[in-house]
C-alpha positions as CSV (number, residue, x, y, z in Angstrom):
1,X,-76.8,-84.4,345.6
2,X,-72.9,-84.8,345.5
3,X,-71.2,-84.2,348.4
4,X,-67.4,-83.6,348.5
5,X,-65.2,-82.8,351.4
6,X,-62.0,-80.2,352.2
7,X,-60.6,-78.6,355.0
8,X,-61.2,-75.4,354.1
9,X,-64.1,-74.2,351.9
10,X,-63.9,-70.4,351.2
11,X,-66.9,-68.6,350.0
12,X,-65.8,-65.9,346.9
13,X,-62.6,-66.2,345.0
14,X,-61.8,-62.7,345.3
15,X,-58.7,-60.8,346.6
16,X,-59.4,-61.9,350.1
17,X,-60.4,-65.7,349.3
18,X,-57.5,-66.2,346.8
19,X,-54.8,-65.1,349.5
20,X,-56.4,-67.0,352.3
21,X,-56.4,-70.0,349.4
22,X,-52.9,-69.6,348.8
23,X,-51.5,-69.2,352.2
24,X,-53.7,-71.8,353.5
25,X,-52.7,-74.3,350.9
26,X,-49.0,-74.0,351.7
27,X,-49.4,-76.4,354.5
28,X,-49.4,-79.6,352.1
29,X,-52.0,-81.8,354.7
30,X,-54.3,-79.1,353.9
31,X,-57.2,-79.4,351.8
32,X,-58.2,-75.8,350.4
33,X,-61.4,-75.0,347.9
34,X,-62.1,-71.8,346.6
35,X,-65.6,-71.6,345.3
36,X,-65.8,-68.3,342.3
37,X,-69.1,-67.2,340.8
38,X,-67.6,-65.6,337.7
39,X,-65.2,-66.9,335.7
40,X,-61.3,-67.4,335.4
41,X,-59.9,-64.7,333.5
42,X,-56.6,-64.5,334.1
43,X,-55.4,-64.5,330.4
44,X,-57.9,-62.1,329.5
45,X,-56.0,-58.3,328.3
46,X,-59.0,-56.6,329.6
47,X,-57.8,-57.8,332.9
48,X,-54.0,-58.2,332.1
49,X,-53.2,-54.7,330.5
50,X,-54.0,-51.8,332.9
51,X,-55.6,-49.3,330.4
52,X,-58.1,-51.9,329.7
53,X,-59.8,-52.4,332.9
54,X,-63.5,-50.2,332.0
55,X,-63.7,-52.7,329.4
56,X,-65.1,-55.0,331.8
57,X,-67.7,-52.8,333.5
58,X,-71.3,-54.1,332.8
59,X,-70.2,-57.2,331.6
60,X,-70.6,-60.8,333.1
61,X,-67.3,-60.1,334.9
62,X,-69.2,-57.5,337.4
63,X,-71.9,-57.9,339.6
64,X,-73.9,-55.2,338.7
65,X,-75.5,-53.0,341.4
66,X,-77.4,-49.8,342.2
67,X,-78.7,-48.2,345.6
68,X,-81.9,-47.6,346.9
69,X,-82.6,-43.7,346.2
70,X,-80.4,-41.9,348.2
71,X,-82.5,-38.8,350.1
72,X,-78.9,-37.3,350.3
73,X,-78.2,-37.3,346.9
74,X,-81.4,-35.8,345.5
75,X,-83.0,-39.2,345.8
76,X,-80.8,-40.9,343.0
77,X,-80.2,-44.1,342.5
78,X,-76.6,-45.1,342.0
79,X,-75.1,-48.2,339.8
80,X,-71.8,-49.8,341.1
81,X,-69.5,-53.0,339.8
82,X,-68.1,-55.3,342.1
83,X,-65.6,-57.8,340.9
84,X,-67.3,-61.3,339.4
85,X,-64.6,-62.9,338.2
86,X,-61.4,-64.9,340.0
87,X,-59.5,-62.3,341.6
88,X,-62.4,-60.3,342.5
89,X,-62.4,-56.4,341.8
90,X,-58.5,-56.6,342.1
91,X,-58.9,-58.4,338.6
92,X,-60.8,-54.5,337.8
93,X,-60.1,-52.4,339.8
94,X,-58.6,-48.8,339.0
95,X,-54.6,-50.3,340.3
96,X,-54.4,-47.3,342.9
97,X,-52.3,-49.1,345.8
98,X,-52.4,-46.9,348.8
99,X,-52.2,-47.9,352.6
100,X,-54.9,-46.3,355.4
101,X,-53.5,-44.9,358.2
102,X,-52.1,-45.6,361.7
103,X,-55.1,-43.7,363.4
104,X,-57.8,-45.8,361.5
105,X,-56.5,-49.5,362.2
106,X,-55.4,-48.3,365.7
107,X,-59.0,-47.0,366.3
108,X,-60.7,-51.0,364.9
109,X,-58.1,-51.9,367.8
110,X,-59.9,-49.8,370.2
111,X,-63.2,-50.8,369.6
112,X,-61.8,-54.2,371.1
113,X,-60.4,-56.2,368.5
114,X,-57.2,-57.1,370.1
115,X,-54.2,-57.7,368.0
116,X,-55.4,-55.3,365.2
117,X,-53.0,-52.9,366.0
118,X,-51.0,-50.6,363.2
119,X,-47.6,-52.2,364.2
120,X,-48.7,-55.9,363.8
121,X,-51.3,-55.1,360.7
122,X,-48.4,-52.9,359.0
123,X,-46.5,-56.1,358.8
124,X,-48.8,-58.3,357.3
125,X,-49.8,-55.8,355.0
126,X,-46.0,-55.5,353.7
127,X,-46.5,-59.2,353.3
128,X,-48.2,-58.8,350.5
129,X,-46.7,-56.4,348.2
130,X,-42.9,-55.7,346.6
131,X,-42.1,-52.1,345.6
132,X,-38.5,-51.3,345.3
133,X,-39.1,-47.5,345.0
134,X,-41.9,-47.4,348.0
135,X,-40.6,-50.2,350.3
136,X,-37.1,-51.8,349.6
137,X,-37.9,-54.2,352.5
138,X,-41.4,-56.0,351.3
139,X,-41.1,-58.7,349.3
140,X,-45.0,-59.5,348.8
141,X,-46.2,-61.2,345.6
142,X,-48.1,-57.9,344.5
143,X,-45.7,-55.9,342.8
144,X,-45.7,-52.2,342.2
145,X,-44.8,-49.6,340.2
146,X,-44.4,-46.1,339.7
147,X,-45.1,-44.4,336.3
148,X,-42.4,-42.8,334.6
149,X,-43.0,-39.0,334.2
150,X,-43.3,-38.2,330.6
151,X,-45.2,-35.3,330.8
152,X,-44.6,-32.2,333.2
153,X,-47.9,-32.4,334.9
154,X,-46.6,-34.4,338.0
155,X,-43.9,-31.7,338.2
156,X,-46.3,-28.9,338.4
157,X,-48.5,-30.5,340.8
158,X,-46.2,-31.2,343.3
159,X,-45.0,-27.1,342.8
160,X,-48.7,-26.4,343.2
161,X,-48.9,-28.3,346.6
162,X,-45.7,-26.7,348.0
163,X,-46.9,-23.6,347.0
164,X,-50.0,-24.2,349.3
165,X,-48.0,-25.3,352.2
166,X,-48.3,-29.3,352.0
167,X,-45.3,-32.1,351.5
168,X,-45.0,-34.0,348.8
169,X,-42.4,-36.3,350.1
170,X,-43.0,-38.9,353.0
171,X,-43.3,-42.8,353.7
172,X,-47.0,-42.9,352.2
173,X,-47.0,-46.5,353.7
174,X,-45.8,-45.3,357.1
175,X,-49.4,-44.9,358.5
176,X,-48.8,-41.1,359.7
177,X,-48.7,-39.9,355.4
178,X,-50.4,-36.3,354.7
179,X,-50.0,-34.4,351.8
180,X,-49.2,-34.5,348.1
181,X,-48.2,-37.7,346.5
182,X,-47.8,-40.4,343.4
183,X,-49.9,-43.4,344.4
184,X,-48.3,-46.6,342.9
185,X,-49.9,-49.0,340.7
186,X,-50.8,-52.7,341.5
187,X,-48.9,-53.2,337.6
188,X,-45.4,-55.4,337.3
189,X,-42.7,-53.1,336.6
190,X,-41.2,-55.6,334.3
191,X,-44.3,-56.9,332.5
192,X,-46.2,-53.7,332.8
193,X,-49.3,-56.2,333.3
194,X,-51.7,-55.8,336.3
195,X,-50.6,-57.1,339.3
196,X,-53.7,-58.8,341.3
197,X,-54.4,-61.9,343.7
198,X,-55.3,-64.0,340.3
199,X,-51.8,-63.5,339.3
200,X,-49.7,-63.0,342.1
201,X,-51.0,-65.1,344.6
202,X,-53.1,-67.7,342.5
203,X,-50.7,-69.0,339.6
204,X,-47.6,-70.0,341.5
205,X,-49.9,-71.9,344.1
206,X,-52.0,-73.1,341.3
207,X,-50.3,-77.0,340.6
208,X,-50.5,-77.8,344.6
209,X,-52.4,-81.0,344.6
210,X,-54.1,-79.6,348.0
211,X,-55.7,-76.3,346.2
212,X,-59.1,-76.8,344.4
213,X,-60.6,-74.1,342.4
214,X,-64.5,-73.7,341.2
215,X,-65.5,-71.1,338.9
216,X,-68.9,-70.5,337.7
217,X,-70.0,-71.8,341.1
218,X,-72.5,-70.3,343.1
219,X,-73.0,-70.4,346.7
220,X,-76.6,-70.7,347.8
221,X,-76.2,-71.3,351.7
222,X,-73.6,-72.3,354.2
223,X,-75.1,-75.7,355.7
224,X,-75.1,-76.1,359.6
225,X,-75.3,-78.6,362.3
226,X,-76.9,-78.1,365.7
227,X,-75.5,-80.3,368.1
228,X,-77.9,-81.6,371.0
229,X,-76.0,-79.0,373.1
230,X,-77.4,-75.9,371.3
231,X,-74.4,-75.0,369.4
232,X,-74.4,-73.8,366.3
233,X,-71.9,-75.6,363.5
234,X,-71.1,-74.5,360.4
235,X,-70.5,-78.0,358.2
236,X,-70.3,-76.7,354.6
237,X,-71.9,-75.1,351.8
238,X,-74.4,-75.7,349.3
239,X,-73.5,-74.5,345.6
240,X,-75.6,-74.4,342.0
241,X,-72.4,-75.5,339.4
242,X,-72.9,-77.3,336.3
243,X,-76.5,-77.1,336.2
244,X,-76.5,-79.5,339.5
245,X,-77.2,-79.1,343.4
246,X,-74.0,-79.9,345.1
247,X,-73.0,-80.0,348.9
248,X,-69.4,-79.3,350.1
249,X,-68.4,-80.3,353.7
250,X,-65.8,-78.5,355.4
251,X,-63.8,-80.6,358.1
252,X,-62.9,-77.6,359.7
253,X,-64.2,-74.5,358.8
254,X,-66.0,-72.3,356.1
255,X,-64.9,-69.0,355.3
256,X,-67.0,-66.7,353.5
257,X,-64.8,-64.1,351.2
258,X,-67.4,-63.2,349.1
259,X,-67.4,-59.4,349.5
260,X,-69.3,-56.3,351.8
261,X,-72.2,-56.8,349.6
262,X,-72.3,-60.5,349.2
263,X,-70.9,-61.9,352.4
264,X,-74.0,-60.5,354.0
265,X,-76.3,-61.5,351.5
266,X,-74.8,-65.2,352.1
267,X,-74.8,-65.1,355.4
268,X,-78.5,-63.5,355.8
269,X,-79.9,-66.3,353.1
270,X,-78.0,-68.9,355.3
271,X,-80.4,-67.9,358.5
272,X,-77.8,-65.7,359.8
273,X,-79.1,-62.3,360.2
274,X,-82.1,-60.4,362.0
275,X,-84.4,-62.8,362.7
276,X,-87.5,-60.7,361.9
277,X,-85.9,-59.9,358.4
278,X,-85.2,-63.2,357.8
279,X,-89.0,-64.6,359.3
280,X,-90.5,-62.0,356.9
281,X,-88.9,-63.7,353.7
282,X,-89.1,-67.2,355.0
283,X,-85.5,-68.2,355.9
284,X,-85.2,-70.0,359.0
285,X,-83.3,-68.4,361.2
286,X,-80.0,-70.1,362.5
287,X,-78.4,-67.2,364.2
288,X,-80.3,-64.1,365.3
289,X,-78.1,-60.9,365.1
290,X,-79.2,-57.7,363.8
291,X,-76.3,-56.3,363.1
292,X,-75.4,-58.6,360.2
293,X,-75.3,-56.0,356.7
294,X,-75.2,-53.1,359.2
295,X,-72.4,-50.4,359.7
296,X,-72.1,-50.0,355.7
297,X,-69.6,-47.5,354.7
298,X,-68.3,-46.0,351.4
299,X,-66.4,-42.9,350.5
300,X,-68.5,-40.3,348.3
301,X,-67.1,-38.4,346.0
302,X,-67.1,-35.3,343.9
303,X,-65.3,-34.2,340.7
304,X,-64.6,-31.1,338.6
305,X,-63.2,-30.6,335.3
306,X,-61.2,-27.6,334.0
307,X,-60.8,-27.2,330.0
308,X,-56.8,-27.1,330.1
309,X,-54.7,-25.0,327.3
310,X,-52.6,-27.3,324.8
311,X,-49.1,-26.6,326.1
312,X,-46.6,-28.7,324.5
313,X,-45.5,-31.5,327.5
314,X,-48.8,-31.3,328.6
315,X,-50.6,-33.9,327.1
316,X,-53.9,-35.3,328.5
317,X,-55.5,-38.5,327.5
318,X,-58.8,-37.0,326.2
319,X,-58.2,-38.1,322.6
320,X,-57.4,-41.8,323.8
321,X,-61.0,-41.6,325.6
322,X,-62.8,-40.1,322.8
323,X,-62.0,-43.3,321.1
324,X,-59.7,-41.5,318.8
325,X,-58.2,-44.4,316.5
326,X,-55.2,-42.3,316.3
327,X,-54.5,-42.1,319.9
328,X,-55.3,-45.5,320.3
329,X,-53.5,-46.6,317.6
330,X,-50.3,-44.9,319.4
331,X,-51.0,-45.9,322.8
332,X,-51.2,-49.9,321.3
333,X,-47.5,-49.1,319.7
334,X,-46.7,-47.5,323.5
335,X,-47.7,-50.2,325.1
336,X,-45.9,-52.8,323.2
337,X,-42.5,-51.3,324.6
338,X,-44.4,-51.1,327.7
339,X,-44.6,-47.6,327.8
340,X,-47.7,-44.9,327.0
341,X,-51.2,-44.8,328.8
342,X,-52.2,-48.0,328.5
343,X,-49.4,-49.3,330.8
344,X,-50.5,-47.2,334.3
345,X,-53.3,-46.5,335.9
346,X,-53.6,-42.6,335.1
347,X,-54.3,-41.7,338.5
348,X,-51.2,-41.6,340.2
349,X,-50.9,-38.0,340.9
350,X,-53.0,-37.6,344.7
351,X,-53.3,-35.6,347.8
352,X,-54.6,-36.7,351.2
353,X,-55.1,-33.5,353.0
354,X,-56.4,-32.1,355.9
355,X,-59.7,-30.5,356.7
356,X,-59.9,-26.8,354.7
357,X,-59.0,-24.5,356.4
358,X,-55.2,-25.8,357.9
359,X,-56.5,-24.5,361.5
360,X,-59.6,-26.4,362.2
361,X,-59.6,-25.2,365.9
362,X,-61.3,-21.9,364.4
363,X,-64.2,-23.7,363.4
364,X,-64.4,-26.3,366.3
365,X,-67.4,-24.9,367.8
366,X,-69.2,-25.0,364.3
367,X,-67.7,-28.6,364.1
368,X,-69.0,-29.8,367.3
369,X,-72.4,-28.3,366.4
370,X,-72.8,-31.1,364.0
371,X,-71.2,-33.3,365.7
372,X,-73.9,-33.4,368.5
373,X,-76.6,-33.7,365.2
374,X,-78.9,-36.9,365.7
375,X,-77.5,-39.8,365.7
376,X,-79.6,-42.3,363.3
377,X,-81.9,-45.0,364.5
378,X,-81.6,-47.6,361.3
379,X,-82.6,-51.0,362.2
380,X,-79.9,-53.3,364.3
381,X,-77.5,-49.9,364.8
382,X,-75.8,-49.5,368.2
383,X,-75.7,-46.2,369.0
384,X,-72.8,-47.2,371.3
385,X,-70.8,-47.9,368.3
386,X,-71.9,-44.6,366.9
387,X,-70.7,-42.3,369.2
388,X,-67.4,-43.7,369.0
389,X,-67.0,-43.5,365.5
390,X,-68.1,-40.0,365.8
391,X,-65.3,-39.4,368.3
392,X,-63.1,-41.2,365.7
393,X,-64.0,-39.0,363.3
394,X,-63.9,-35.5,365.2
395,X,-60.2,-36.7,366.2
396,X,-59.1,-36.7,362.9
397,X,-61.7,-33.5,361.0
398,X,-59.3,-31.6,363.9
399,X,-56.1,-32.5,363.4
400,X,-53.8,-30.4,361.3
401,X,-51.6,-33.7,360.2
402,X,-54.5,-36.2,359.1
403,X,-56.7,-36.3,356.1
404,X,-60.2,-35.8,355.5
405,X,-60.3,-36.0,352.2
406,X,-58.3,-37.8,349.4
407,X,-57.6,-35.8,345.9
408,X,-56.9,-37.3,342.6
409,X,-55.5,-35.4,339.8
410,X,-56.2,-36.9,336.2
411,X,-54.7,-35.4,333.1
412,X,-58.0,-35.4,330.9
413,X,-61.7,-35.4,331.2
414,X,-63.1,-37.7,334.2
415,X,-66.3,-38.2,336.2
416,X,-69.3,-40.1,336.7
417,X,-73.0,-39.6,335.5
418,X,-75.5,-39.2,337.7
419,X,-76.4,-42.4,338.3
420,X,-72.5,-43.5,339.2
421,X,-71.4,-44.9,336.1
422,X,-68.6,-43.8,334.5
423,X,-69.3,-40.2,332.1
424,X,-68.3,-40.1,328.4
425,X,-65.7,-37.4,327.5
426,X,-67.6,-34.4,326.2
427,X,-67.0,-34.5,322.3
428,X,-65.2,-31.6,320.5
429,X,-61.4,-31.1,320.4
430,X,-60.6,-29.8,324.4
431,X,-58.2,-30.9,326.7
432,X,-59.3,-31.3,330.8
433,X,-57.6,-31.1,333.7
434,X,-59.6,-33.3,336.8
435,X,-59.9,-33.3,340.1
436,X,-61.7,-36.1,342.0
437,X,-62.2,-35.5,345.5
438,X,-63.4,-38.8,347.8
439,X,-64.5,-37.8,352.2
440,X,-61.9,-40.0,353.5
441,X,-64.0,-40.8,356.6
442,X,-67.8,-40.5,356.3
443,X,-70.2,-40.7,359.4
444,X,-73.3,-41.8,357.3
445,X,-73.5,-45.4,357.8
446,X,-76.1,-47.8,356.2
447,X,-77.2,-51.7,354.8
448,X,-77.3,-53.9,353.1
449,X,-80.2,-56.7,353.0
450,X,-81.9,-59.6,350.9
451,X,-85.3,-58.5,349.6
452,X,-86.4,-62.0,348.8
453,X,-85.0,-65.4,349.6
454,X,-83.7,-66.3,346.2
455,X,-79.7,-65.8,345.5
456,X,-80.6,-63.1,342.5
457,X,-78.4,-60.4,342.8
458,X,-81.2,-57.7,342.7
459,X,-83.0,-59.1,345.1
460,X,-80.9,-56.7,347.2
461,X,-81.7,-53.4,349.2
462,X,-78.4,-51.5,349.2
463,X,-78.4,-48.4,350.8
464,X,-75.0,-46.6,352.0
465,X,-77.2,-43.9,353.3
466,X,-74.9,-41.3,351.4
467,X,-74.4,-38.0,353.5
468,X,-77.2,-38.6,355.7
469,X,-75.0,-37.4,358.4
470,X,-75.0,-33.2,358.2
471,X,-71.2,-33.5,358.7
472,X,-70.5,-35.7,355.7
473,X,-71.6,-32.4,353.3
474,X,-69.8,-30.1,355.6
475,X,-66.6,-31.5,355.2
476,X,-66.9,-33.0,351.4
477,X,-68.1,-29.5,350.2
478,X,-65.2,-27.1,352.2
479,X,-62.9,-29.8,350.0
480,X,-64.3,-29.5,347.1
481,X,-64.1,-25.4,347.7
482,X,-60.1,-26.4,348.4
483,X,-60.4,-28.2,345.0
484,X,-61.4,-25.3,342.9
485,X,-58.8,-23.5,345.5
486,X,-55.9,-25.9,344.2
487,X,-57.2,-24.9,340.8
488,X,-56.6,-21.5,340.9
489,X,-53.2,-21.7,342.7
490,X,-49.9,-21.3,340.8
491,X,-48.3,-23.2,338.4
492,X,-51.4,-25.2,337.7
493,X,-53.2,-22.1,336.7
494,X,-51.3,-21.2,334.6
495,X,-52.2,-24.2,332.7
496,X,-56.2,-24.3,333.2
497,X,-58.6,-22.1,331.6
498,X,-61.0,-21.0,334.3
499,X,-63.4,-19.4,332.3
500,X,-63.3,-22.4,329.6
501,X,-65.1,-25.3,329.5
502,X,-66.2,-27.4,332.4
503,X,-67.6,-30.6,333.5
504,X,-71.7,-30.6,333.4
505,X,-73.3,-29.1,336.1
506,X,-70.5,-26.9,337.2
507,X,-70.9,-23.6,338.3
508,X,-68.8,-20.4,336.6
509,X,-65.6,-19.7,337.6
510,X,-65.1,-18.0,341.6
511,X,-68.8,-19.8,342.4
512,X,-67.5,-22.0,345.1
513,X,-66.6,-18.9,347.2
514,X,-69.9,-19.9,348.4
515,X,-70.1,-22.8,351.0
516,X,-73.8,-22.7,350.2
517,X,-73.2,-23.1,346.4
518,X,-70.2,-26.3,347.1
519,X,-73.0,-28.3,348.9
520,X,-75.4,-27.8,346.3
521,X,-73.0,-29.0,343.6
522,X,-71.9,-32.1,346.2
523,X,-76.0,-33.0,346.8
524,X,-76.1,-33.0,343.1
525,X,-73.1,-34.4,341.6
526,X,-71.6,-36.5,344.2
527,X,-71.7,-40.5,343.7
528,X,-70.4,-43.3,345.6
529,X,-66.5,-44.7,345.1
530,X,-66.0,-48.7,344.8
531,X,-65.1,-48.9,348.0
532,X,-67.6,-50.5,350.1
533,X,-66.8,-52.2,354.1
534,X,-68.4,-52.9,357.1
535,X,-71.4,-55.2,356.5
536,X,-70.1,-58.2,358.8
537,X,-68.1,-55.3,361.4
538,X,-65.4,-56.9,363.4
539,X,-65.8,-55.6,367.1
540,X,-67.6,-56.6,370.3
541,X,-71.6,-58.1,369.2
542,X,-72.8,-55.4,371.6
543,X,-71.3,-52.5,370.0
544,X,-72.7,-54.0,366.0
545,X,-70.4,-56.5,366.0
546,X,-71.0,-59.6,363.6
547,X,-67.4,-61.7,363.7
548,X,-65.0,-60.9,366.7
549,X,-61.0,-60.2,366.9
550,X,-60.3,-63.8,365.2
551,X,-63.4,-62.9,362.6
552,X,-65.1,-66.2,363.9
553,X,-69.0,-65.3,363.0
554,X,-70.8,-64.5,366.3
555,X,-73.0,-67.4,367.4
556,X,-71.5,-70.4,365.8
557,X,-68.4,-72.0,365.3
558,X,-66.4,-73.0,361.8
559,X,-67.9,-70.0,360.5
560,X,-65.6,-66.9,359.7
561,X,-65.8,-64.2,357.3
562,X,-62.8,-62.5,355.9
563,X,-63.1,-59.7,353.4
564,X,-63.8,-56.1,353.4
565,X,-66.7,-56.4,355.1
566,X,-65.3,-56.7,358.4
567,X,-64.0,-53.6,358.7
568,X,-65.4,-51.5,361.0
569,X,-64.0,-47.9,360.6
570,X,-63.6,-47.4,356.5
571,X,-60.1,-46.8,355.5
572,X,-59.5,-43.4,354.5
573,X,-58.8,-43.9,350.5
574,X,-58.5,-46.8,347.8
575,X,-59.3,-50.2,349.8
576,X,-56.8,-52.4,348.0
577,X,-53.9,-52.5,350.1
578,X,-55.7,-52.8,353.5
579,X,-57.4,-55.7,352.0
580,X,-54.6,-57.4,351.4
581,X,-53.2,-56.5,354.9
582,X,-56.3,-57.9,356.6
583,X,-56.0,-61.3,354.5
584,X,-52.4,-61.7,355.3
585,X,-53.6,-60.9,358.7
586,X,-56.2,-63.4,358.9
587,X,-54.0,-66.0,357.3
588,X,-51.4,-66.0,360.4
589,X,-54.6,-66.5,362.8
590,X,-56.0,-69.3,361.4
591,X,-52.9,-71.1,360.4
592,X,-52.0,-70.5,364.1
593,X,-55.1,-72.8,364.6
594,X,-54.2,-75.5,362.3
């Protein structure tokens, strides 16, 4: 054994762990480790240039995941990548940079998690991000950028949106944002590289003498003392690197970054977790709370293609994902005067609307009937917590002026097989318009749990429990209706042919008239987005709380956690910025402490 000591040891160099590292390690007296399974790949293009980024899917730079069969999905099983690599999934993710709104971090406020209000979190989340065009105030080491318009699709989508009564101008960071909009990219405007915590935050922090970096390390346990008083202290962490056991004390505190589906995993095989779990595998139990990997939450989502005519300006990037060496061979040239596909995201043209139709007090009494369904009894769940999420929920399916679901438009072919992984582009010579549509604020809640006591990563039960909650298809299917809806409105249809070629397992044109038929087609074709929260829930223990307003882990001290996973109520789109908000957020906290 080789023991080493630091102030701070933070569990999972991801988006989370690498800002905490950086801000932490500004204080010079302060002793900061970051300890990465994957490895450091900040020089690598598939990381650096933003076409690039589904290069890295099933590689060793992803964990590799998949669900238990989902009963709500036709008992599928669905495969998902989480960032393994420094930087986390911001190292491979899809660059979309969009803020939640104030309804959703005011409601974590008012579960009891006091200071997690939109007006304080809105500031730390502008900490972490510059955008000239979005924000001329923020000067945040992520930078932003807006794609040029070289086509005239952005143009006719906006028309279309107008045409159907919604805005498509507004303060998308402002917290109160509803309607049609162009989502910037986490890409440097001057570099057109990706812009990510390995970059942004990491490298300029990089020669302090007081940060210490570990990749290709794996955590195995956090390490605890248990003073003759009875209370429970986190001391450090014990890690596999090199082939060798090592132990790393932490003079203050641990903080585990690792992730919604791997923070829980730590903490469970570190005895922290439901103690008759954790008695079943053989993990001595530390901490008994059931609620640890509880409250998981994760946007579903649906798509549809349309064959699109081939109207000059107009251009899709179908060729480019058929591998054409043509198209690739142009978008390479593009790219070198940072320009073409491969220097954006391709999904900047969005919608966050509100639930179809605009007056949702005609259907309230419909709503409320599925509202008032069962409320599910999974293992460590407070129903306490569930009913207010449900009144969460309800306040927003009824409002006019928030969104219940999130559109993306995509110039080209898009989707996802039925087992979640990204679909091939059909072959032939078409062109496809896409719509992706994500529920911005499911009810179906589930786990995740170790299976066994080693640190495998399939010895995992994941199961997000996808539209287990009647009102989940309700609302995803009367959007995906307002999908095909958007489809058929003017200009875009002008531009679409209906009675073309469509994405596998679509119905014919004028099908989704049918409610029945849209939540069919959502039971069949839906998967689950990237966006996973709420295993280690910050709120009150008693409501399925597992860390409290300060994200200290209930039922010891030195412990926090500090990731996605401690958000209780899912943002309503791409996780990314409110990430980094609640990083810089937990920054200020703990450097109040120092």
């Amino acid at each position: 054994m080789v023991s080493t000591e630091f102030d701070y040891v933070i569990v999972g160099g991801g988006l989370a762990g690498i800002v905490l590292a950086a801000r932490l390690s500004e204080e010079s007296g302060t002793e900061v480790l970051v300890i990465e399974a994957g490895k450091d790949q900040t020089v690598d293009p598939r990381v650096n240039v933003p076409g690039m980024w589904p290069a890295l899917l099933r590689t060793e730079s992803a964990w590799d995941f998949k669900t238990v069969p989902q009963p709500g999905l036709g008992g599928r099983e669905i495969g998902f990548p989480q960032g393994r690599l420094l930087g986390g999934s911001s190292a491979l993710n899809g660059l979309a940079f969009t803020a939640t709104s104030k309804a959703n971090v005011d409601a974590w406020g008012q579960l009891g998690n006091q200071g997690w209000v939109w007006s304080s979190f809105y500031e730390s989340m502008r900490q972490s991000y510059t955008s000239p065009s979005q924000d001329a105030d923020a000067q945040g080491p992520i930078r932003l950028s807006t794609p040029e318009e070289d086509s005239e699709w952005p143009k006719i989508w906006k028309e279309t949106l107008i045409g159907l009564g919604f805005s498509t101008t507004g303060d998308q960071f402002s917290g109160d944002f509803c309607g049609g909009l162009v989502v910037p990219d986490s890409i440097d405007p001057l570099t057109k590289q990706r812009s990510y915590a390995g970059n942004a935050y990491l490298e300029p922090a990089r020669s302090r003498p007081n940060l210490n970096i570990w990749t290709e390390t794996q955590a195995t346990k956090v390490l605890f003392d248990q003073p003759g008083s009875g209370t429970v202290v986190a001391t450090g962490v014990q890690v596999a690197r090199g082939g060798e056991t090592k132990t790393v004390r932490a003079r203050k505190e641990v903080i585990v970054t690792a992730g919604t589906i791997n923070s829980p995993r730590l903490l469970e095989l570190s005895g922290v977790g439901d103690a008759k779990l954790l008695k079943s595998l053989g993990i001595p139990v530390v901490v008994d709370n059931p609620h640890v990997g509880e409250n998981l939450q994760n946007h579903p989502m649906c798509t549809l293609s349309f064959e699109a005519h081939n109207h000059q300006g107009f251009e899709t990037i179908d060729k480019l994902a058929r591998q054409d060496p043509t198209a690739i061979s142009a978008a390479m040239e593009a790219y070198a005067n940072q320009k073409g596909p491969f220097s954006r995201s391709g999904a900047n043209l969005a919608a966050q609307l509100p639930t179809p139709p605009l007056k949702p007090e005609d259907q309230a009494g419909e709503l409320d009937t599925f509202l008032q369904s069962k409320i599910s009894d999974s293992r460590g769940e407070a129903k306490s917590f569930a009913k207010l999420h449900e009144s969460f929920v309800r306040s927003i399916i009824t409002s006019s002026t928030q969104a219940t679901g999130c559109y993306i438009a995509i110039p080209g072919f898009a989707g996802a097989t039925g087992d979640g992984w990204m679909a091939p582009a059909p072959s032939g010579g078409e062109n496809y318009f896409t719509l992706t549509v994500l529920l911005a604020h499911p009810l179906s809640r589930g786990s995740v749990h170790v299976t066994h006591s080693s640190t495998d990563a399939s010895s995992l039960a994941i199961d997000p429990k996808y539209l287990t909650h009647p009102l989940d298809l309700e609302i995803l299917a009367r959007h995906v209706q307002f999908a095909d809806k958007i489809a058929n409105s003017e200009p875009l249809v002008s531009h679409l042919k209906l009675d073309g070629k469509r994405n596998p397992g679509a119905p014919p044109a004028g099908s989704f008239a049918d409610l029945g038929t849209a939540k069919d087609y959502v039971r069949k074709t839906a998967v689950g987005a990237h966006h996973f929260t709420g295993t280690c829930s910050m709120m009150p223990k008693d409501l399925g709380g597992v860390v409290d307003a300060q994200l200290r882990v209930y039922g010891c001290r030195n412990l926090r956690v500090c990731d996605a996973s401690i958000i209780p109520l899912t943002p309503r789109t791409n996780p990314q910025a409110t990430v980094y908000g609640v990083a810089e957020h937990a920054a200020k906290m703990i450097r109040a402490d120092l």
